[in-house]
N, C-alpha and C positions, 0 to 999 in steps of 0.2 A: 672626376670628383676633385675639387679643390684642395688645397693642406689645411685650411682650417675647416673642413667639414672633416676631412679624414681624422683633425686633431678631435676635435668635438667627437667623434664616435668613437675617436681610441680611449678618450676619457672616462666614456661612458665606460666601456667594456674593460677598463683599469680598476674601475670603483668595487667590485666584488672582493676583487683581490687586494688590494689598499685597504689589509689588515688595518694598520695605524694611523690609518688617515691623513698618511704625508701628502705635502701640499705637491703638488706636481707639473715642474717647470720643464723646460726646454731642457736642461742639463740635469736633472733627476736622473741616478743611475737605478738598475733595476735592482742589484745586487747588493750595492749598499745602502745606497738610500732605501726601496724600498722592503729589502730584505726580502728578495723571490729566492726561495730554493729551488732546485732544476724542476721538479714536479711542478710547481706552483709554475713558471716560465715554460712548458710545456704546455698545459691549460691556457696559459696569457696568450699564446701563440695559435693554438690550436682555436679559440675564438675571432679572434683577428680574421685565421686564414677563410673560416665561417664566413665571415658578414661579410668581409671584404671578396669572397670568392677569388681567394689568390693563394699560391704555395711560397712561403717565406722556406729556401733550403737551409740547413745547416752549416754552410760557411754565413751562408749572410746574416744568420742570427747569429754566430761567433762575433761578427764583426761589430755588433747593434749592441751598445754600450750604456748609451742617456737615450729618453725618452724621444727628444729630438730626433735623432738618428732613428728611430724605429718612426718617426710619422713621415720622415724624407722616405725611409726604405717602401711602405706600406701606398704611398702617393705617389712613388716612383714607376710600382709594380702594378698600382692600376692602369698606368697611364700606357702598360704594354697592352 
């Protein structure tokens, strides 16, 4: 799967939880732009790993900062 197909269905699967309807770039952080608390980023993650049929571990979502970074990691891990 491509990175903008991956972007496209991350978006999809972002829109639940995009309380405030922030507009969401490349550099969007999760924590502060869109104000995920761990719960909510546990859910964001746990759908992800769903559609995408992949396991994102816990260094790598330490690592995973802006939106960007989460569609590189997500397109990197299908490509295993």
């Amino acid at each position: 799967m491509d990175r903008a197909t991956v972007d496209a269905k991350i978006r999809e699967l972002a829109e639940p939880f995009n309380k405030k309807g922030v507009e969401i770039t490349e550099a969007t952080t999760f924590a502060t732009d869109l104000e995920f608390d761990s719960l909510t980023v546990m859910d964001f993650v746990a759908a992800i790993e769903d559609e995408f049929d992949i396991i994102i571990s816990m260094n790598q979502q330490a690592e995973i900062e802006t939106y960007g970074q989460l569609v590189d990691t997500v397109t990197r891990l299908q490509a295993d």
